[in-house]
C-alpha positions, 0 to 999 in steps of 0.5 A: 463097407462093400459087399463081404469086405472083411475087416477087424476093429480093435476097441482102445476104450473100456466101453465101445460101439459097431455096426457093421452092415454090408452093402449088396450089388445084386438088384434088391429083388434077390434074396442074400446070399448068405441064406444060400450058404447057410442052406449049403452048411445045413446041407452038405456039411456031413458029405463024404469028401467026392460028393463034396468034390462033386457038388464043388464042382457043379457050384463052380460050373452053375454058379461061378462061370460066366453063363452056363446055358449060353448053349440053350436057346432062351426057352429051354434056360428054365432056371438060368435064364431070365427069371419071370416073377411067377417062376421065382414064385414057383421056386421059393414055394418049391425051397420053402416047402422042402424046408418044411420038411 
C-alpha cells in the first residue's frame, strides 16, 4: 500500500487474515510521522478552539509550505535547514526528556 492509502477489506469467509504495512517515501533516517500526531493528540486535544487556530496555522506554515526559512541565509535555518546528525541528536534528547516529564 502507499504511504496513508486508506482502504477497506470486507472478509467473505468466517475465518480471515491481513496485514497491512505502509510503504514510506521519507528517507529511512527519519522517525514516522505518526509519532508526531500522536504527540499533537497528547498535546493540543483539550486546546480552546483560537489556540487551535493558532497552532493550525503555524503547522501549516512550518510544515506544509514549501520552504519557510528560504528567506534565512543557511546558517541562521537552525531547525529548517539541513539537519546535521549531531543537531537530530540534540532534538531527540530535547523531545525525550521533555516527555519524561
Amino acid at each position: 500500500m502507499p504511504s496513508l492509502w486508506w482502504h477497506a477489506v470486507t472478509g467473505l469467509e468466517p475465518l480471515g487474515a491481513m496485514i497491512n504495512y505502509w510503504w514510506r517515501d521519507g528517507p529511512a533516517r527519519m522517525m514516522t510521522p505518526m509519532l508526531s500526531l500522536k504527540h499533537a493528540l497528547m498535546t493540543m486535544a483539550g486546546l480552546p478552539a483560537n489556540e487551535k487556530a493558532a497552532w493550525r496555522a503555524m503547522f501549516e506554515h512550518y510544515l506544509f509550505s514549501d520552504d519557510p526559512a528560504a528567506h534565512l541565509p543557511e546558517a541562521a535555518r537552525g531547525i529548517l535547514g539541513d539537519q546535521s546528525s549531531e543537531a537530530r541528536q540534540r532534538l531527540v534528547a530535547e523531545l525525550a526528556a521533555a516527555l519524561r516529564r
